[in-house]
C-alpha positions in Angstrom: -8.0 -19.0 -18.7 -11.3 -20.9 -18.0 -12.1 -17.8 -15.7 -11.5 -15.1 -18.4 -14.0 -16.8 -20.8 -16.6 -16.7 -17.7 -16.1 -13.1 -17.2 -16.3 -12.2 -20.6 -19.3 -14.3 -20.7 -21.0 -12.9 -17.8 -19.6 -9.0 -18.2 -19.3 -8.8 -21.9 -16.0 -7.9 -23.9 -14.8 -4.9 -21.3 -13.7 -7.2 -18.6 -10.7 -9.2 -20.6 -7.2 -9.5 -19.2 -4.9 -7.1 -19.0 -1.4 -8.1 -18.5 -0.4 -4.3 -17.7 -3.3 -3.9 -14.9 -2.0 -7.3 -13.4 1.5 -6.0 -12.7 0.0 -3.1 -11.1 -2.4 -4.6 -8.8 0.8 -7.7 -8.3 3.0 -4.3 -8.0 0.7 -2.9 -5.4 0.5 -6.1 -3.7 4.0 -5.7 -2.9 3.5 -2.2 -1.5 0.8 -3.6 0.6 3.0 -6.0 2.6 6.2 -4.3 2.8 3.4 -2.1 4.6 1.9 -4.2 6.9 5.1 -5.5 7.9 6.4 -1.9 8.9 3.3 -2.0 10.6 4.1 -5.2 12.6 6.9 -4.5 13.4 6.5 -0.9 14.9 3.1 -1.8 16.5 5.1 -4.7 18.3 7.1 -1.7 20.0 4.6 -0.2 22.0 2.3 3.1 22.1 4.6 5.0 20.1 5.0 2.9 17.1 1.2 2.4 16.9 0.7 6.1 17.0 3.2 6.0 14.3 1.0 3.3 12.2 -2.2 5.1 13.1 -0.9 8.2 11.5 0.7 7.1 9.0 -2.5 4.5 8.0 -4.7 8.1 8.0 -2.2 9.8 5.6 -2.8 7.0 3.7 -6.5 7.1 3.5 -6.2 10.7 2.8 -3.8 11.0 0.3 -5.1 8.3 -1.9 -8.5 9.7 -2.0 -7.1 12.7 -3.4 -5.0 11.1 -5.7 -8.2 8.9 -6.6 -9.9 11.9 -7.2 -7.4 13.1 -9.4 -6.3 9.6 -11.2 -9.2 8.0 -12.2 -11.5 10.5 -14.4 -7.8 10.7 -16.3 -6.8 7.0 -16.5 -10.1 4.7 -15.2 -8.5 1.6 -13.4 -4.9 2.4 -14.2 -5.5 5.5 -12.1 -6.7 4.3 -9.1 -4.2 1.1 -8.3 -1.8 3.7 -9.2 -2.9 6.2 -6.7 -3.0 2.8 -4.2 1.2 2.5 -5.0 1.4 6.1 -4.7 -0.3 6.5 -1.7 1.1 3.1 -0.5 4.7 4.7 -0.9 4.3 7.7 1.3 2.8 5.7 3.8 5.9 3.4 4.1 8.2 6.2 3.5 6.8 8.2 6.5 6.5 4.8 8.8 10.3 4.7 8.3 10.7 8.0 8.8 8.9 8.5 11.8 10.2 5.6 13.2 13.9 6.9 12.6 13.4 10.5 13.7 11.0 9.4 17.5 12.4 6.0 18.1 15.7 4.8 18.6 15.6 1.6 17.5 17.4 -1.0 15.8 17.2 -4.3 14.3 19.6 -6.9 15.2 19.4 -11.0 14.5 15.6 -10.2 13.5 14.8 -8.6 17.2 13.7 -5.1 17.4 16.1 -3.4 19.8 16.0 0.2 21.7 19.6 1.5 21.9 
C-alpha cells in the first residue's frame, strides 16, 4: 500500500483504491486475453481468420466508443472499463461466431484442424 499513499500524496484524496474498480479492470483483463487468444488462434489460419480478427477488432473500436460516450458522463470510471467488457464481449462473441458460420474448423489435441 506504499503506492496508494504516493498517489494520494501526489493526486490528492480522489485517487484512493477502489476494490470494486479493480475487479473491473482485473475483470476486463480477462476479456482482453480470452480475446487475443481467439485472435491467435484464427489469425494462425490464414486470410480468412485475419479478416475475421480485423473485423471484429473494428466493431470493437466502434462499439465501445459509443458505449464510452454513453457510459462515462453516467458512471465516470465505472463506465468506461465497463463499456471496455462490454465491448470486449461482442468482439469475442462475433470472433466465435464468425469463425463457426465461414470456417470449418476444429480443434483437436490443441491443433487447429479444417474438416
Amino acid at each position: 500500500f506504499l503506492l496508494e499513499f504516493i498517489i494520494i500524496k501526489l493526486y490528492g484524496e480522489r485517487y484512493q483504491l477502489n476494490l470494486l474498480l479493480m475487479f473491473f479492470f482485473a475483470l476486463a483483463s480477462v476479456c482482453i486475453i480470452i480475446d487475443e487468444f481467439y485472435a491467435w488462434f484464427l489469425n494462425s489460419i490464414g486470410n480468412e481468420g485475419i479478416k475475421i480478427v480485423t473485423f471484429a477488432a473494428i466493431i470493437l473500436a466502434v462499439f465501445n466508443l459509443g458505449i464510452n460516450v454513453l457510459l462515462i458522463p453516467l458512471l465516470g470510471s465505472f463506465g468506461a472499463v465497463v463499456s471496455l467488457i462490454i465491448a470486449l464481449i461482442v468482439c469475442i462473441n462475433i470472433e466465435v461466431g464468425l469463425a463457426k458460420k465461414y470456417l470449418n474448423v476444429k480443434v483437436k489435441n490443441g491443433y487447429a484442424i479444417r474438416n
